[in-house]
N, C-alpha and C positions, 0 to 999 in steps of 0.2 A: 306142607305141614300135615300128620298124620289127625286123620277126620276126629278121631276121639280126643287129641287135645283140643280140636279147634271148638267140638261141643260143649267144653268143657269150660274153654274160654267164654263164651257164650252164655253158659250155663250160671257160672259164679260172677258174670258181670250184672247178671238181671237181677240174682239174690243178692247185690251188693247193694243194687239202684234200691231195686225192693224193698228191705229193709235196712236202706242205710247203714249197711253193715261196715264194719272195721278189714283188714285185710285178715289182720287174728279171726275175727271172727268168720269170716267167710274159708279160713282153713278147716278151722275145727267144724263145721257145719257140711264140709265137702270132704273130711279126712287128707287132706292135703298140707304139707308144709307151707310155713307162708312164703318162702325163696318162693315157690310156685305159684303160688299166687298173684304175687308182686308181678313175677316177669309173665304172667299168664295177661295180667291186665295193664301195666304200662309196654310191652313190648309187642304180645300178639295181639291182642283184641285190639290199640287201632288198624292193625292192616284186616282185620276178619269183617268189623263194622265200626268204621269208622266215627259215627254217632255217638251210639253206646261207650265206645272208646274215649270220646272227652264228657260224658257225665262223668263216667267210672273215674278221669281222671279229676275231676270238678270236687267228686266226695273225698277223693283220696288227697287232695289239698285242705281241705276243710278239716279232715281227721286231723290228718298232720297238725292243721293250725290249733284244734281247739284239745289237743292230748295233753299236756301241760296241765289242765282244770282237769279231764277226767282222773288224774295219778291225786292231784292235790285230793278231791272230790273219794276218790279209794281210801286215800289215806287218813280221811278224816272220820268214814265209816268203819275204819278197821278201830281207831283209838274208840270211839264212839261205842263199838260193841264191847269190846275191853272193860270199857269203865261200867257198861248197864251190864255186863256178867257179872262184875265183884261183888 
């Protein structure tokens, strides 16, 4: 594995730990697609460190499970600002 992805891997698994980042958000914050992201943290970073590899994967479950509320939660501040603009 070339050294600058595996820093890389590394690098966006700690800003995820860190601030409980989404995988979207951990692209836009490192300029990266989230394809890369995705297979930067369920595919390379368990073989890089394997630790950090089931946190990263531990949040990335949790995301999954609580996205559902955060779309509801968007879309209730989107109508929400809508109607205090009128």
């Amino acid at each position: 594995m070339d050294e600058s992805i595996r820093l890389r891997c590394l690098a966006v698994g700690q800003y995820m730990i860190r601030h409980s980042a989404t995988v979207r958000r951990a692209a836009d914050a490192f300029g990266i697609s989230k394809s890369s992201v995705h297979k930067d943290m369920c595919d390379r970073l368990p073989l890089i460190d394997p630790a950090m590899g089931r946190q990263v994967a531990a949040l990335m479950r949790y995301n999954k499970a609580v996205r559902h509320l955060r779309g509801g939660a968007a879309t209730r501040r989107l109508y929400r600002e809508r109607r205090n603009s009128q």
